[in-house]
C-alpha positions in Angstrom: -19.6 -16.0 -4.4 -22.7 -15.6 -2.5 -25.6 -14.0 -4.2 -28.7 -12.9 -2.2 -32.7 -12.7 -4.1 -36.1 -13.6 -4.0 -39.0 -14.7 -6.1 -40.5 -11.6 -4.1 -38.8 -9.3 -5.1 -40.6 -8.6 -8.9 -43.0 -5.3 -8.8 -46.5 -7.4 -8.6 -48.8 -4.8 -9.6 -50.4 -2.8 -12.5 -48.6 0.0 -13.6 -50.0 2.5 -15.8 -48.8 2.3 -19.3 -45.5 3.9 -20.6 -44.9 3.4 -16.5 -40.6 3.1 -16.7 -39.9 0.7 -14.1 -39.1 -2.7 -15.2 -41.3 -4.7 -12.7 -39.4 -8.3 -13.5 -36.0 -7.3 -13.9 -35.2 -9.1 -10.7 -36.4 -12.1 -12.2 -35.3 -11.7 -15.8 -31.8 -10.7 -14.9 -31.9 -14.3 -12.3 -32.7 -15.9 -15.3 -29.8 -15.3 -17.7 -27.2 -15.3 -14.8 -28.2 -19.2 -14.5 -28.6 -20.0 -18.1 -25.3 -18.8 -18.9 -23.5 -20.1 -16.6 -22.5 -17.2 -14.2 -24.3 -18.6 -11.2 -25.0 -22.0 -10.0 -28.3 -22.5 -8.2 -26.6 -23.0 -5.1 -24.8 -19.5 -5.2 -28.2 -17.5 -5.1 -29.5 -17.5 -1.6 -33.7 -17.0 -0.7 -34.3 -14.2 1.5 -37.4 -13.1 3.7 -38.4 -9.4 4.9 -36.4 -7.9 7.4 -37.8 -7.5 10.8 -39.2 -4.6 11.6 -36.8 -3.2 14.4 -34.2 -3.2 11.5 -36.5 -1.1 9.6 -36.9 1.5 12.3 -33.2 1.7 13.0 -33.8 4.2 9.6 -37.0 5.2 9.1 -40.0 6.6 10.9 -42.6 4.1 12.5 -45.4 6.6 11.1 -44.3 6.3 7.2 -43.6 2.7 7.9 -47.2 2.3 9.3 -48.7 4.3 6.0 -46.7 1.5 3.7 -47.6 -0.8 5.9 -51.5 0.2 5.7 -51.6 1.6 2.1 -51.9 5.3 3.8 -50.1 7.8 1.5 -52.0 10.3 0.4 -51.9 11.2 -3.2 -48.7 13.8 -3.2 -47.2 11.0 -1.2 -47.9 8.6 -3.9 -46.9 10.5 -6.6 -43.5 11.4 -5.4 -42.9 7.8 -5.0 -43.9 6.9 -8.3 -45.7 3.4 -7.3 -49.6 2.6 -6.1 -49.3 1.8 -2.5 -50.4 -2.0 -2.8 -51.0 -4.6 0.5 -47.8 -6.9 -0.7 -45.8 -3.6 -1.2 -44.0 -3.2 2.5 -43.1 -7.4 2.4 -41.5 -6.9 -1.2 -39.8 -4.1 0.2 -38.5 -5.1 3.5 -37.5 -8.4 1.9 -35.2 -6.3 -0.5 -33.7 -4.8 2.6 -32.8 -7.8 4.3 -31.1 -8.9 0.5 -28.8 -6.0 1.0 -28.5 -6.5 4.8 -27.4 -10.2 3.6 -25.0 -9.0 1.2 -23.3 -6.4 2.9 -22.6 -8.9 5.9 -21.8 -11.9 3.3 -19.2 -9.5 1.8 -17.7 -8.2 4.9 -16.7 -11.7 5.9 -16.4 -13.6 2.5 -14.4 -10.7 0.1 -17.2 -9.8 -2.4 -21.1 -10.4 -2.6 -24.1 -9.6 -4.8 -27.7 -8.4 -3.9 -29.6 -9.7 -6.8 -32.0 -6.1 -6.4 -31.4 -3.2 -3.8 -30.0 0.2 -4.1 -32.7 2.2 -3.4 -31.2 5.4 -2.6 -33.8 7.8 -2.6 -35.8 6.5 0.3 -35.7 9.1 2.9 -36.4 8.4 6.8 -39.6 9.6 6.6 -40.9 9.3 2.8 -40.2 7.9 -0.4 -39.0 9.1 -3.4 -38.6 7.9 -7.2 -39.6 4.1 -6.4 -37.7 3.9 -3.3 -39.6 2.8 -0.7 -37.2 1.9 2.2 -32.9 3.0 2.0 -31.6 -0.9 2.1 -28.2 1.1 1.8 -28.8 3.4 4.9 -30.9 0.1 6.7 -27.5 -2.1 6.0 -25.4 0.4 7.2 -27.1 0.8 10.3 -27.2 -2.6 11.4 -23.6 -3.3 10.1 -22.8 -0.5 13.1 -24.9 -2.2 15.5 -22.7 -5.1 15.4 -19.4 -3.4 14.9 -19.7 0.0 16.3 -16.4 1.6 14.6 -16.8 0.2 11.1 -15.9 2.8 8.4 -18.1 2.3 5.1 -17.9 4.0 1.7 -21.2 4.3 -0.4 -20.1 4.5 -4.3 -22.6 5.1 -5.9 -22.5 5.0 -9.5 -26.3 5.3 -10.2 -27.2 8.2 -13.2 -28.7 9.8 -10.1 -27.5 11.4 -7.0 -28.2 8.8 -3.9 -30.4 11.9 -2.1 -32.1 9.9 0.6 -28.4 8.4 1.6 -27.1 11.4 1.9 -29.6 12.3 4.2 -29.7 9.5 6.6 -26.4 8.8 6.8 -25.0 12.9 6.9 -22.6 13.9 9.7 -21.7 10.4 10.8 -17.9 10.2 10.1 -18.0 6.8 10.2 -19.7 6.6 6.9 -18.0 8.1 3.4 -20.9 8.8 0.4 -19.7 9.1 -2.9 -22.0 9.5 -5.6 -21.1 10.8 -9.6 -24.5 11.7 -11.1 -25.8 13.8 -14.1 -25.7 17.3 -12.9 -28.4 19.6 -11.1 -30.0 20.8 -14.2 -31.3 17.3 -15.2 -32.1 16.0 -11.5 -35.9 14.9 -11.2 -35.2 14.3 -7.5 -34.3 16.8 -4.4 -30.4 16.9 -4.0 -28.6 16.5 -0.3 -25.0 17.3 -0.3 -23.1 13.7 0.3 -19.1 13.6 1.4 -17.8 13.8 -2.5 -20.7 14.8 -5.1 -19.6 14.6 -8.5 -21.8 16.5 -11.4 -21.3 14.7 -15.1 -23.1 17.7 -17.6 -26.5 16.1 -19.3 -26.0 13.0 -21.9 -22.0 12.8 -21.0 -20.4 10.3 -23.2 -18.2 7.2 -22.1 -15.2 8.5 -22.1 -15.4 11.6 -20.4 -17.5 9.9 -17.7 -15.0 7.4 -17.0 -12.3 9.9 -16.6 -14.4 11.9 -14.3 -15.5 8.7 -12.4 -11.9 6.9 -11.9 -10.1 10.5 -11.4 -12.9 11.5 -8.3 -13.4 7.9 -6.9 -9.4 7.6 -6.2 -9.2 11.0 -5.1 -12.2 9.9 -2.4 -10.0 7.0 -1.6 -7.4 9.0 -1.0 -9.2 10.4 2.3 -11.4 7.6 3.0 -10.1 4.3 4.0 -13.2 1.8 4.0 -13.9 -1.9 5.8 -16.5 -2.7 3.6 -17.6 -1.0 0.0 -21.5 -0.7 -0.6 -21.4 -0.3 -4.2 -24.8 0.8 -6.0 -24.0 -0.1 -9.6 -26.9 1.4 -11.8 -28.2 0.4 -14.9 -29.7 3.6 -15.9 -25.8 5.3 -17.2 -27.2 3.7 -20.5 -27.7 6.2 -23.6 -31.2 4.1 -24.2 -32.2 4.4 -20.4 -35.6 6.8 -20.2 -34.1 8.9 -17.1 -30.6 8.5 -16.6 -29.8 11.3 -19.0 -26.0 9.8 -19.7 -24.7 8.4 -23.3 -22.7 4.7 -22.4 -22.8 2.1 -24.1 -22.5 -1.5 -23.2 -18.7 -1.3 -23.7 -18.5 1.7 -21.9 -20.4 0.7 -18.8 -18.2 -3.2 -19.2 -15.6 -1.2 -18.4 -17.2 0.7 -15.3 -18.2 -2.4 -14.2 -14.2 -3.9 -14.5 -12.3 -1.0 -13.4 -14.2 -0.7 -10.2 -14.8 -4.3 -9.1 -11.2 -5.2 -9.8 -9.9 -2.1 -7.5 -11.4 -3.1 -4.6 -11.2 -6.8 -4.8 -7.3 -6.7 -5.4 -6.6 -3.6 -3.1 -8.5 -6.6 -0.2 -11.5 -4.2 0.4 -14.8 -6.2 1.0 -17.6 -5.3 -1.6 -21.3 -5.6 -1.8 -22.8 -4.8 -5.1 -26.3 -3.3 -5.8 -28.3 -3.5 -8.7 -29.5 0.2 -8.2 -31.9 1.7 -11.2 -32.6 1.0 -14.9 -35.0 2.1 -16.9 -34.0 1.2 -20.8 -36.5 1.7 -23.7 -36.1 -2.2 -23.7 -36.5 -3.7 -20.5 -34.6 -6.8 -21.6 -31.5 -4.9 -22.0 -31.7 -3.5 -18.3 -31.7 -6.9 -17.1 -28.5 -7.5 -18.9 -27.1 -4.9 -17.6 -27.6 -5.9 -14.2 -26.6 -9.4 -15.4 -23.0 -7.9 -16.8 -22.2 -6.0 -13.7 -22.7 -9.2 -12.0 -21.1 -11.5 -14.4 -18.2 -9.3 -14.1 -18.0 -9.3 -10.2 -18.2 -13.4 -10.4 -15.0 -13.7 -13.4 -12.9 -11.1 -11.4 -13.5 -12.7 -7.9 -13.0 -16.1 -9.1 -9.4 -14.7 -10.6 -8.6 -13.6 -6.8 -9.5 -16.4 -5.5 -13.0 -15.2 -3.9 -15.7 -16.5 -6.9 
């Protein structure tokens, strides 16, 4: 199982203090899927930025130029939640081209990991709680470059709704977005109607969320018959997690993580898995998180014959 990362990819820059975002949990979660054993070196494959035509496939030249040149102005800056800093644009267009990687890695190979990625609040034109360029929506489009009638579903299983894919990727019917996310009187960002959007009430606990979660997701299967599953994961379902407003525990996201990775890969539809957000009051335990979902993807595949 192919896994795709770079040493880029860590937020290198000083964020206030009490800032939420975990700068190094690319890193960090890297770390303990090696020393445990998960991955071999070999599996985790370096990336470099994306070109830029694949950027503009999604968003507009004049907000890529302001990332680019460090031009936001200060409403700008604050909506996306991060100082506009020269290495910015490379760190993000090299997590684009992780998920790029993936999604084509998965397509061909079964199942495959993006190490980062998921940042689903990135409209075309601006950026929006940390997420400075859609990798989903930038994947997507150049997955339909190459094979013009592909049908992909978004699950999206981030404590928040995947806004900015919804908007760039609305009305194509090529394209399914699913997204189960605490509901509208806890959302910090704008909402865009996606194909199926399912509301969990404020600090749901494990079990009710799983019901809602498995119940919805087969019923959007039901309609929607994919080539290739982008799945944003999420870390931020955790009852510790600073924004994602949703009670889980470990146990209750393991079993997220199972039921969903096991559907696809036995049911022979290709996934690509996302980190998407975490935020946890210890940043160590976001990192496992990520590193779970991912340890989880690597024992299933391996028992169907993909790992």
């Amino acid at each position: 199982m192919r896994c795709f990362y770079s040493s880029d990819l860590d937020l290198k820059m000083d964020l206030p203090d009490g800032h939420p975002f975990p700068g190094d949990k690319f890193s960090a979660s890297r770390e303990m899927l090696l020393q445990d054993g998960t991955l071999r070196p070999e599996e985790i494959i370096d990336v470099r930025q994306t070109d830029l035509h694949v950027l503009k496939r999604v968003h507009d030249g004049a907000y890529l130029s302001k990332i680019y040149h460090g031009a936001l102005d200060t409403r700008e800056q604050l909506t996306l939640g991060l100082p506009v800093t020269p290495g910015l644009f490379a760190r993000c267009a090299t997590e684009a081209e992780a998920t790029r990687q993936t999604c084509h890695a998965a397509l061909a190979e079964g199942v495959a990991v993006c190490l980062a990625g998921g940042t689903h609040h990135a409209f075309k034109g601006r950026g929006e709680a940390f997420c400075v360029f859609n990798d989903v929506a930038i994947a997507v489009r150049d997955l339909q470059e190459k094979r013009p009638g592909i049908r992909i579903m978004i699950v999206d299983t981030d404590a928040h709704q995947g806004n900015g894919t919804n908007s760039i990727l609305h009305n194509d019917p090529r394209v399914f977005t699913y997204s189960i996310h605490v509901g509208k009187s806890a959302r910090t960002t704008t909402g865009v109607e996606g194909s199926m959007d399912v509301e969990t009430v404020r600090y749901v606990e494990g079990e009710m969320y799983l019901k809602q979660l498995f119940q919805s997701l087969a019923g959007a299967l039901d309609v929607f018959d994919p080539d290739l599953v982008i799945w944003v994961a999420g870390a931020d379902n955790h009852s510790n997690d600073l924004l994602g407003k949703m009670m889980l525990s470990v146990n209750d996201m393991q079993r997220r993580d199972d039921v969903i990775i096991r559907a696809f890969i036995k049911n022979r539809i290709p996934l690509a898995i996302l980190y998407g957000g975490g935020y946890n009051r210890h940043a160590e335990l976001t990192a496992k998180l990520h590193r779970n979902t991912v340890a989880s993807v690597k024992k299933i595949a391996v028992e169907f014959g993909k790992g």
